[in-house]
C-alpha positions in Angstrom: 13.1 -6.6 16.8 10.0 -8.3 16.2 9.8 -11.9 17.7 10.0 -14.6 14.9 6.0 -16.5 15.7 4.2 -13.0 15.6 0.8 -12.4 14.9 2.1 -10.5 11.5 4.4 -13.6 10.3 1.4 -15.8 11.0 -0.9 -13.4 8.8 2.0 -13.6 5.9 1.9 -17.1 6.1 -1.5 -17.7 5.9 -1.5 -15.6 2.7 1.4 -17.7 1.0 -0.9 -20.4 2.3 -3.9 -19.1 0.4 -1.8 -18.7 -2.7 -0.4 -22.7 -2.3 -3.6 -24.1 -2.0 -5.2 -21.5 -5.1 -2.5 -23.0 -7.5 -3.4 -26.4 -5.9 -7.2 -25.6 -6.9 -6.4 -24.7 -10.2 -5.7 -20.6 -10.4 -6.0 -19.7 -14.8 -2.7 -20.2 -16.4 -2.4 -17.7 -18.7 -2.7 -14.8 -16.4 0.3 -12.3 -17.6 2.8 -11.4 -17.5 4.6 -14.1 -19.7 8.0 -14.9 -21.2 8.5 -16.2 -24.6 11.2 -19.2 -25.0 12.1 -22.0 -27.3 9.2 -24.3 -26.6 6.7 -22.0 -26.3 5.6 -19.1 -23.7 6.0 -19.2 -19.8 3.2 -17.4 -17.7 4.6 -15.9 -14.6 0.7 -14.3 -13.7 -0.7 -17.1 -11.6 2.1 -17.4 -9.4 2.7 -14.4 -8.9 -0.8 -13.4 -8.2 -0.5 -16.5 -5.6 2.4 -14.8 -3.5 3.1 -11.4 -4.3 0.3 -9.5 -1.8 1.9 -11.6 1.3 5.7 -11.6 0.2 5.1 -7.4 -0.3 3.8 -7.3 3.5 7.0 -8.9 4.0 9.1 -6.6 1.9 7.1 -3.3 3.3 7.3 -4.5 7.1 11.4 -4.9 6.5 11.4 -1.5 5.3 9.3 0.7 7.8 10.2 -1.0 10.8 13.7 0.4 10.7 12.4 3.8 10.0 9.6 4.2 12.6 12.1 2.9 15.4 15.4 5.2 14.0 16.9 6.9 16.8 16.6 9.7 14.8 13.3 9.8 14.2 11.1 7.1 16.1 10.4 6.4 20.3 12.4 3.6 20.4 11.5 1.0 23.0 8.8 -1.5 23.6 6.1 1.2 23.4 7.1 2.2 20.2 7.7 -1.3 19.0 3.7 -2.1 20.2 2.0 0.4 18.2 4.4 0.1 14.8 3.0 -3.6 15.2 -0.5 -3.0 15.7 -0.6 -0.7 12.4 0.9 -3.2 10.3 -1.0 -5.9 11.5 -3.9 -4.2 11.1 -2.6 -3.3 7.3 -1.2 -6.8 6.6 -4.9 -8.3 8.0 -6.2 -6.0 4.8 -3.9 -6.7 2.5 -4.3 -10.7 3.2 -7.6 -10.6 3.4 -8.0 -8.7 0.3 -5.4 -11.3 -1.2 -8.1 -14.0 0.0 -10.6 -12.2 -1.8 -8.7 -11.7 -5.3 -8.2 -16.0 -5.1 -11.5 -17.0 -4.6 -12.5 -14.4 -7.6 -10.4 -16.0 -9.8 -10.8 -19.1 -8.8 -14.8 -18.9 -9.2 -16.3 -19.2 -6.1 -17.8 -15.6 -5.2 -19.0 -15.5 -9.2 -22.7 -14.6 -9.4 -22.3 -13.3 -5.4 -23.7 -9.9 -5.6 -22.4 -9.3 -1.8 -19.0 -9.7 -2.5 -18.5 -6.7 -3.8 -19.1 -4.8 -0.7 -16.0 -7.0 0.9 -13.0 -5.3 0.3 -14.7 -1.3 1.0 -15.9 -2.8 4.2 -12.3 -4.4 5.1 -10.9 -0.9 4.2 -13.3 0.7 6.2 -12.8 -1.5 9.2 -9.3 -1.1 9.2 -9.5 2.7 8.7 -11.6 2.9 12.2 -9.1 0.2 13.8 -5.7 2.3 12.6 -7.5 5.7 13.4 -8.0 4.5 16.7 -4.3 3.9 17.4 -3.0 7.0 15.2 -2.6 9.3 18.0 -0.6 6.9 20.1 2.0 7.5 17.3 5.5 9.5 18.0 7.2 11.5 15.7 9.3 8.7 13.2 10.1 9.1 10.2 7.3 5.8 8.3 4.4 6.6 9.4 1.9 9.7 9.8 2.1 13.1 8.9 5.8 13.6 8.5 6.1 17.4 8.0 9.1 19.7 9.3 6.4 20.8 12.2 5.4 17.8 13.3 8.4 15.5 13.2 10.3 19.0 14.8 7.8 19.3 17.5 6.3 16.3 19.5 3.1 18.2 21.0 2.6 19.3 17.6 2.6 15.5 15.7 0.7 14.4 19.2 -2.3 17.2 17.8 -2.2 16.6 14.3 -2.6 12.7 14.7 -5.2 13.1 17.0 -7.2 15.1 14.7 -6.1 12.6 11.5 -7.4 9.6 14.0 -10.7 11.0 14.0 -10.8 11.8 10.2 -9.6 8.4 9.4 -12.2 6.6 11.9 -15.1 9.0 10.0 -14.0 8.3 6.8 -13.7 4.3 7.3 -17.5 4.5 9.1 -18.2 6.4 5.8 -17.0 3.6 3.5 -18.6 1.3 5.5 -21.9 2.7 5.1 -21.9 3.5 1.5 -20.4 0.0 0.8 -23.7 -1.5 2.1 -26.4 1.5 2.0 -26.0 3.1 -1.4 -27.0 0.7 -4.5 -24.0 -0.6 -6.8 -21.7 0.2 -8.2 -21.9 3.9 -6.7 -21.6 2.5 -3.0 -18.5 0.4 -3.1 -17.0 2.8 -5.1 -16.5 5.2 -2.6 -13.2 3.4 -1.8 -11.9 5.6 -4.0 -12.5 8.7 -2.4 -11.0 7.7 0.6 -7.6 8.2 -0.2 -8.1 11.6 -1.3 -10.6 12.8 0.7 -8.7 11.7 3.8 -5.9 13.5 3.0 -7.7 16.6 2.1 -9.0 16.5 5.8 -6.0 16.0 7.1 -3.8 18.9 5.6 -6.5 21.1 6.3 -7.1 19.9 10.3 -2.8 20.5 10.0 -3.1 24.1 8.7 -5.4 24.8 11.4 -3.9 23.9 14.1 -0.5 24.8 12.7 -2.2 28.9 12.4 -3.3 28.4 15.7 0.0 27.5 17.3 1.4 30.6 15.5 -1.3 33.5 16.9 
């Protein structure tokens, strides 16, 4: 079990921190969604847009920690424990920071900023590389990586496999990274969203490979 005082719990609380001090500075009421009640309507949007990136770190670390360190399916130990907590810090310093980002847009300050578009596909980028890097440390568990009958059946196999999806992921972060600040807007940061997709393309292809390669 994680120790209470972690670097992740001091991440989530700087982003409920962020949200405090956006509603202090004045986030737009009448951000939806809203209730309608006897004296008029209730907007839930600013609030919720204050806490509801850090308190679903929360929620998501509650729910993967279990799974990646199951007997059944994770290393358990302090090895395993390290490298489940370097992922999700690295995620949870993404999600914050891109938490940060989302406040300070609505509260005005990056208006009229033409760089600060390029912020959050250069965050995704950088923590592609960063989580690529530690992929192949990963141990068959059943919350994070390439959970396929093969590889969670066969430890050599998932120790291949994430090896190869480390170096996918680390390209296609350096990729984002580049086109974020190389290619003109609004073509350049919008390579975020080939990421995702082209990613995992790569990756069940590098699997197939080595998965016909194992059989010959």
């Amino acid at each position: 079990m994680r120790a209470l005082g972690s670097s992740l719990d001091r991440v989530v609380l700087a982003g409920h921190a962020f949200g405090l001090v956006a509603l202090y500075r004045g986030l737009p009421l009448q951000v939806p969604p809203s209730l309608h009640v006897a004296n008029g309507t209730v907007w839930l949007g600013a609030p919720m847009v204050a806490f509801l990136l850090p308190a679903a770190v929360t929620l998501t670390d509650r729910l993967l920690r279990g799974l990646y360190l199951a007997p059944e399916g994770g290393e358990p130990g302090a090895h395993a424990d390290a490298i489940y907590d370097a992922i999700m810090l690295r995620v949870s310093l993404l999600v914050i920071a891109t938490h940060g980002v989302i406040l300070l847009g609505l509260l005005g300050v990056l208006s009229g900023r033409s760089w600060a578009a390029v912020l959050v596909p250069a965050m995704l980028g950088a923590t592609m590389i960063s989580v690529g890097n530690i992929l192949p440390r990963t141990r068959p568990n059943l919350a994070i990586g390439l959970r396929t009958g093969r590889t969670l059946a066969d430890r050599a196999v998932w120790m291949r496999a994430h090896r190869s999806l480390g170096y996918v992921m680390v390209g296609c972060g350096a990729a984002i990274i580049a086109s974020a600040i190389a290619i003109p807007r609004p073509v350049g940061p919008a390579m975020i969203l080939l990421a995702g997709p082209g990613a995992f393309a790569a990756s069940w292809l590098l699997l197939r490979r080595r998965e016909r390669h194992a059989r010959i």
